[in-house]
SELUM-69191 format. One record per residue: x, y, z of N, C-alpha, C in turn; residue in one letter. Coordinates in nm, 3 decimals. Atoms other than C-alpha are relative to their C-alpha. Example, Ala and Ser with C-alpha at 12.3 -4.5 7.8 and 13.67 -1.06 7.14 Angstrom:
<pts>
PT, npx, npy, npz, capx, capy, capz, cpx, cpy, cpz, resn
PT, 0.089, -0.119, 0.000, 1.230, -0.450, 0.780, 0.090, 0.120, 0.000, A
PT, -0.082, -0.119, -0.006, 1.367, -0.106, 0.714, -0.077, 0.109, 0.073, S
</pts>
This chain:
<pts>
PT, npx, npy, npz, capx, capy, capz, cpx, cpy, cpz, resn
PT, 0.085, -0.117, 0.000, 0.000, 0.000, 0.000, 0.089, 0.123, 0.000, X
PT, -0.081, -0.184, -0.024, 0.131, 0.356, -0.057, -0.044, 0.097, 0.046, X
PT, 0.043, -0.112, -0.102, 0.157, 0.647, 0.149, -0.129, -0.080, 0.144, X
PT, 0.082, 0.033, -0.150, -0.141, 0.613, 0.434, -0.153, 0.029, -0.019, X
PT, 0.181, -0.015, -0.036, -0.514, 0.514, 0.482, -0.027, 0.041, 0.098, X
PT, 0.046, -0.023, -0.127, -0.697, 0.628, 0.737, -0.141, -0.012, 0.018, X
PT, 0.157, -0.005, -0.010, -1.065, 0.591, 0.862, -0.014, 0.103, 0.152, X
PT, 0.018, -0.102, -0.103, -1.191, 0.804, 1.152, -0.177, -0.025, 0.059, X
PT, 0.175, 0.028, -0.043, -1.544, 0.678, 1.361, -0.037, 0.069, 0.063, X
PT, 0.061, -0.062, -0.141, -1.740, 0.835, 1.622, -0.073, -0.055, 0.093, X
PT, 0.101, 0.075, -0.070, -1.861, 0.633, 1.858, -0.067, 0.087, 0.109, X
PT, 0.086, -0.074, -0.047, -2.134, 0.743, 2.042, -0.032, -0.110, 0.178, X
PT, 0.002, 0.039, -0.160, -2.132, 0.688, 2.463, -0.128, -0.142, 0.032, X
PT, 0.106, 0.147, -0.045, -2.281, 0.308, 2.575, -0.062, -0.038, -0.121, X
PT, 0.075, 0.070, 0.211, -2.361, 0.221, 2.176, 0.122, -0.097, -0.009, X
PT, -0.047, 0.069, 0.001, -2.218, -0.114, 2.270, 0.008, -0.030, -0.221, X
PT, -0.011, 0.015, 0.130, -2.298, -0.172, 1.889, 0.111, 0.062, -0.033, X
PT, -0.061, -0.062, 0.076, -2.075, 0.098, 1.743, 0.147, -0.113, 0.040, X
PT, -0.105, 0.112, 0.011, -1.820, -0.203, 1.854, 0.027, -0.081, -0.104, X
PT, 0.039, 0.138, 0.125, -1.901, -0.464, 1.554, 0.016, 0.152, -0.134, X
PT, 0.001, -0.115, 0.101, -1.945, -0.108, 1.315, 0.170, 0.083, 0.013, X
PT, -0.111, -0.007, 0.026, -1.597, -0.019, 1.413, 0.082, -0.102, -0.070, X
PT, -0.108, 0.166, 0.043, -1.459, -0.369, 1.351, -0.032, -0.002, -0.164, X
PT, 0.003, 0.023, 0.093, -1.625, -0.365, 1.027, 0.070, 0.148, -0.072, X
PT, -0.086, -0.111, 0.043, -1.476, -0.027, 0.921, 0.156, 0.013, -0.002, X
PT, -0.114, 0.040, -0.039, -1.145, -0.137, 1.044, 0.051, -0.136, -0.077, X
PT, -0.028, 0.090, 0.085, -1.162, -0.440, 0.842, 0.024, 0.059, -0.130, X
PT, -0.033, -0.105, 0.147, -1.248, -0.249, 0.488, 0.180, 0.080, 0.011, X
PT, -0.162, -0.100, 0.019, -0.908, -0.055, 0.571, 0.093, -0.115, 0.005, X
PT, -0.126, 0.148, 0.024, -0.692, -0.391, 0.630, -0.022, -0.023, -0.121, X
PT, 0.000, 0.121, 0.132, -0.829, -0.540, 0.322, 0.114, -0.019, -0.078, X
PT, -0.130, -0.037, 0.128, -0.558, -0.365, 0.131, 0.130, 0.015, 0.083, X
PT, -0.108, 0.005, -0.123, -0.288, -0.407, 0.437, 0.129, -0.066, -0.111, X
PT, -0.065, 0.092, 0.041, -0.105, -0.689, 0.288, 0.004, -0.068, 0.121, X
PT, -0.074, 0.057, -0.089, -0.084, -0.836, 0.614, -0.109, -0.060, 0.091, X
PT, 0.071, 0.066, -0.043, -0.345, -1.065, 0.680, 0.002, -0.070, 0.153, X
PT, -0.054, 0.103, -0.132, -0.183, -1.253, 0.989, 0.008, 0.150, 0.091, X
PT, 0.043, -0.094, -0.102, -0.178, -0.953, 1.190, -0.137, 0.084, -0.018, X
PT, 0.128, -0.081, 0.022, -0.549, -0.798, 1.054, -0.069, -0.055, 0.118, X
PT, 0.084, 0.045, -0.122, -0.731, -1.061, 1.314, 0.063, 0.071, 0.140, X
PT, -0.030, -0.076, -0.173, -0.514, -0.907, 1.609, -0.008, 0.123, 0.011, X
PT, 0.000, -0.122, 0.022, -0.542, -0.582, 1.468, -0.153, 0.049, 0.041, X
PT, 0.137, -0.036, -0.026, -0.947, -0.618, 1.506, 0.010, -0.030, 0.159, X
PT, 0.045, 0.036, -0.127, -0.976, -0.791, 1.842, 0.057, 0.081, 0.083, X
PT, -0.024, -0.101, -0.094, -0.756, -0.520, 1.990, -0.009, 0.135, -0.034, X
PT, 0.067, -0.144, -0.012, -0.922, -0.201, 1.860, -0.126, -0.047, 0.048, X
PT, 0.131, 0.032, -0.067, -1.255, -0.413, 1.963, 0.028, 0.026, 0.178, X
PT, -0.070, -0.030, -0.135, -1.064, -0.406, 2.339, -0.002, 0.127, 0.006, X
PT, -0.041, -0.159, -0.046, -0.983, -0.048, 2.314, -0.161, 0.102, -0.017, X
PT, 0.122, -0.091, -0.014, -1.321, 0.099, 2.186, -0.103, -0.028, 0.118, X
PT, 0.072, 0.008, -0.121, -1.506, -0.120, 2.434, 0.044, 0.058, 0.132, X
PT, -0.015, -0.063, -0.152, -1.287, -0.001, 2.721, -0.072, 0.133, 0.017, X
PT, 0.029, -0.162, -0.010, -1.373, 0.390, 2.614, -0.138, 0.006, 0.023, X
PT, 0.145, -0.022, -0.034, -1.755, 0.324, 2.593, -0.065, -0.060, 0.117, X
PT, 0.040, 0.004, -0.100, -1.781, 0.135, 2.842, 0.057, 0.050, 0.198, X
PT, -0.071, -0.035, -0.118, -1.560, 0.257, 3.142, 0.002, 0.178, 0.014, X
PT, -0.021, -0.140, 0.014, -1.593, 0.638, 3.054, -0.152, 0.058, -0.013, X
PT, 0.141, -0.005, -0.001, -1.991, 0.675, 2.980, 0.004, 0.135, -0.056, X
PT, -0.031, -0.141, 0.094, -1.896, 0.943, 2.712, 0.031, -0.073, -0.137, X
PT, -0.029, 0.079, 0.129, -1.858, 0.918, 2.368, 0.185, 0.011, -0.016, X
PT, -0.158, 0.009, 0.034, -1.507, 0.812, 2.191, -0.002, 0.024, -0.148, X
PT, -0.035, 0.013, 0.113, -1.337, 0.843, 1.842, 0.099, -0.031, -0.017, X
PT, -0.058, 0.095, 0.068, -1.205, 0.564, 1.662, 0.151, 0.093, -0.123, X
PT, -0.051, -0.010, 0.101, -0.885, 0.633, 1.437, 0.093, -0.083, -0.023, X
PT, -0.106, 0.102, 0.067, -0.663, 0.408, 1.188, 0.075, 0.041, -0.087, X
PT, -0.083, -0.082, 0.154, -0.389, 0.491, 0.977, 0.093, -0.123, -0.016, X
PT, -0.113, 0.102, 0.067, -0.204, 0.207, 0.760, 0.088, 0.097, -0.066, X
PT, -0.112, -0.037, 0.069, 0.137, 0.328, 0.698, 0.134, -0.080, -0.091, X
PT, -0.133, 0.131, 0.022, 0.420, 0.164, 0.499, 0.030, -0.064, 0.106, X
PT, -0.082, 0.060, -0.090, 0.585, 0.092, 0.806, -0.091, -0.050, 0.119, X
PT, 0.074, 0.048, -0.117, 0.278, -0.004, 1.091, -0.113, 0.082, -0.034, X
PT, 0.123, -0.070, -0.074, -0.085, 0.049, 1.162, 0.000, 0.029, 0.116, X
PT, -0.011, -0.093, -0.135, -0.152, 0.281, 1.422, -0.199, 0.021, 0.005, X
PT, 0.135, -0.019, -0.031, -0.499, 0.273, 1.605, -0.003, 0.059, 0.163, X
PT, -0.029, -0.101, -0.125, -0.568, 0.522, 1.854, -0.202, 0.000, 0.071, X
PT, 0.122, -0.050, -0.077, -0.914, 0.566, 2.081, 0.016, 0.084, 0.089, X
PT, -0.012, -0.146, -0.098, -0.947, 0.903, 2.217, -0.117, -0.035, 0.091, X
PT, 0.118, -0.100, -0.063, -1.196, 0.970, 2.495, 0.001, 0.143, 0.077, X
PT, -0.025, -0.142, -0.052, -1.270, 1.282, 2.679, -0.051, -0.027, 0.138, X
PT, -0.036, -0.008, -0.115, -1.238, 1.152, 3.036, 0.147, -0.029, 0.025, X
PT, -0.163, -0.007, 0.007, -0.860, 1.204, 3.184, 0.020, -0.128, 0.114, X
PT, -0.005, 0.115, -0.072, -0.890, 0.858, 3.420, 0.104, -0.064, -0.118, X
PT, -0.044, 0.106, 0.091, -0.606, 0.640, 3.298, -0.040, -0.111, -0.006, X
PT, 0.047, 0.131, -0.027, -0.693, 0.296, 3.196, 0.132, -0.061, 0.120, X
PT, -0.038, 0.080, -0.055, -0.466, 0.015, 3.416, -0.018, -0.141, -0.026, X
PT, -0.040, 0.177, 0.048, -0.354, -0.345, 3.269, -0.039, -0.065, 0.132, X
PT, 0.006, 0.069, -0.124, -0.459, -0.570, 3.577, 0.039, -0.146, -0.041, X
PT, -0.036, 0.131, 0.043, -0.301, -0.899, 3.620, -0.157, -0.122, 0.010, X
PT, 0.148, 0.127, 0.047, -0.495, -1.224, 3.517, -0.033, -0.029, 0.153, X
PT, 0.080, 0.057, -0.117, -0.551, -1.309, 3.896, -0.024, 0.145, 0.121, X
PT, 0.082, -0.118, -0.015, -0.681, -0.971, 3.978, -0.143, -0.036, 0.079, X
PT, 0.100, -0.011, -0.062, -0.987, -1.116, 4.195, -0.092, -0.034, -0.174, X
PT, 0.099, -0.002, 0.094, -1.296, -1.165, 3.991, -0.024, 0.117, -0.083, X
PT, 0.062, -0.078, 0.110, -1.295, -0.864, 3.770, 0.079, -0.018, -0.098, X
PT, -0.019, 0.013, 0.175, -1.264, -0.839, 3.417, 0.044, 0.105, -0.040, X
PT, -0.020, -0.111, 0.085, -1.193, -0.499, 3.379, 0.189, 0.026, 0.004, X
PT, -0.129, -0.002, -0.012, -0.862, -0.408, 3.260, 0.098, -0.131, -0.055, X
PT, -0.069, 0.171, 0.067, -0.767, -0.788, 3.123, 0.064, 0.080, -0.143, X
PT, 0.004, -0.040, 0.176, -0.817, -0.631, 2.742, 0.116, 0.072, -0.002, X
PT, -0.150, -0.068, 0.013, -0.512, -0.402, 2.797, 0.143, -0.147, 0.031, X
PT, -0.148, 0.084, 0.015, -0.276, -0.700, 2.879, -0.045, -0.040, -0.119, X
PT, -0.021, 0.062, 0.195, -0.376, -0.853, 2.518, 0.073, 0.136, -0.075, X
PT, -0.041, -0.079, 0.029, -0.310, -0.525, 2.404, 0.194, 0.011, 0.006, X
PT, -0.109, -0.015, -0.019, 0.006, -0.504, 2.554, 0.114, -0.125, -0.004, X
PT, -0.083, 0.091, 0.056, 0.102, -0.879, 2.487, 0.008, 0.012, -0.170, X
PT, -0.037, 0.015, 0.089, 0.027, -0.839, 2.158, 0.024, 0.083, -0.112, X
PT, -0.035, -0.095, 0.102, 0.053, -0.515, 1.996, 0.157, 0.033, 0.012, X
PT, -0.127, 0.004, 0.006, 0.416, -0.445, 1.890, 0.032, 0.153, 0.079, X
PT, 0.009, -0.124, -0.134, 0.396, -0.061, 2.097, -0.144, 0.004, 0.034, X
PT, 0.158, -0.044, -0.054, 0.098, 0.101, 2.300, -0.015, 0.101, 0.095, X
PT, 0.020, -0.108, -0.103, 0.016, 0.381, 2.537, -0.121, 0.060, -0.004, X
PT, 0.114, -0.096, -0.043, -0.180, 0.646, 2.692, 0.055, 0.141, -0.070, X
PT, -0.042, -0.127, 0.033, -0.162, 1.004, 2.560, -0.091, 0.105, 0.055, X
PT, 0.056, -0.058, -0.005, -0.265, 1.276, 2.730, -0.075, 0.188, -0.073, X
PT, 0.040, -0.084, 0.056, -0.529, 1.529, 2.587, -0.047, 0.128, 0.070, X
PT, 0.061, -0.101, -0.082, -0.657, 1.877, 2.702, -0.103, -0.043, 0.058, X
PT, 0.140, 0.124, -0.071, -0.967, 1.694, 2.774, -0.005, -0.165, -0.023, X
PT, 0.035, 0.171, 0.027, -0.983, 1.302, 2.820, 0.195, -0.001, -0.063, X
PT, -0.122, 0.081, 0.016, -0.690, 1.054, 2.660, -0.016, -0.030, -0.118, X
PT, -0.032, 0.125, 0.085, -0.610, 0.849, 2.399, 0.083, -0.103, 0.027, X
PT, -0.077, 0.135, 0.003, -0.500, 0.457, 2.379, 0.005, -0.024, -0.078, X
PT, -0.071, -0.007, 0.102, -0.312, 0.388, 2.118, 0.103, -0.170, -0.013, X
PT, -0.099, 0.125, 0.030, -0.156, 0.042, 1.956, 0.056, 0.036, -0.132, X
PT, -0.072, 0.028, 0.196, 0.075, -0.019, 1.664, 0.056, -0.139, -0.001, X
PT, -0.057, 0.077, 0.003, 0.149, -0.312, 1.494, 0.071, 0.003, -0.140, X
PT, -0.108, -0.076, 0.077, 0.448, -0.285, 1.283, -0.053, -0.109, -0.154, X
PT, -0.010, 0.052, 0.149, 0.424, -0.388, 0.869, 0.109, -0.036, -0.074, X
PT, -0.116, 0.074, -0.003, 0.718, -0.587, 0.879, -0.050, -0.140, -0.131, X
PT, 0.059, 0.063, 0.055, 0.716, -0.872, 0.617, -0.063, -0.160, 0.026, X
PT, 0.079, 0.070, -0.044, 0.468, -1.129, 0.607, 0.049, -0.157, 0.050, X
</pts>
């Protein structure tokens, strides 16, 4: 692919849906990746990241993707400034916070960024060859 795609969503606060409508918007932009073997980890961890924002923040978020020669980069802004927190797998019975260790086992970087209002979480996985 040359130069850089990008898509850009809006998800809209507790519209568990706009989860499956990102994934499919996020797919259309892999198609033309070349890099099939990382597209499935590429969905299941922007599906992780948008669900954390809609559901842990009770505000809306926006989705962005950019395929570059060198890595996709997927970022979820929201506009609360709470950082998320990776919790380990034996964390007691909750669930929240698991989705960032996949994140962070399997995206090749990742972070928090802070915004004037709210954050962004952010993965890349590099377009190294197949």
């Amino acid at each position: 692919m040359d130069g850089a795609s990008r898509i850009r969503c809006r998800l809209r606060r507790c519209d568990l849906g706009a989860v499956p409508e990102a994934r499919r918007a996020l797919r259309e932009l892999l198609r033309h990746w070349g890099r099939p073997d990382r597209s499935e980890v590429a969905l299941l961890l922007a599906g992780e990241l948008v669900t954390n924002a809609l559901v842990h923040t009770d505000r809306d978020a926006v989705l962005t993707a950019t395929v570059g020669p060198r890595a996709l980069r997927v970022e979820v802004r929201d506009f609360v400034s709470r950082w998320p927190r990776p919790r380990a797998v034996d964390a007691g019975d909750s669930t929240s916070g698991r989705g960032l260790l996949l994140v962070q086992s399997l995206a090749d970087a990742w972070g928090v960024r802070a915004h004037a209002v709210g954050k962004s979480v952010w993965f890349e996985l590099d377009a190294g060859p197949a």
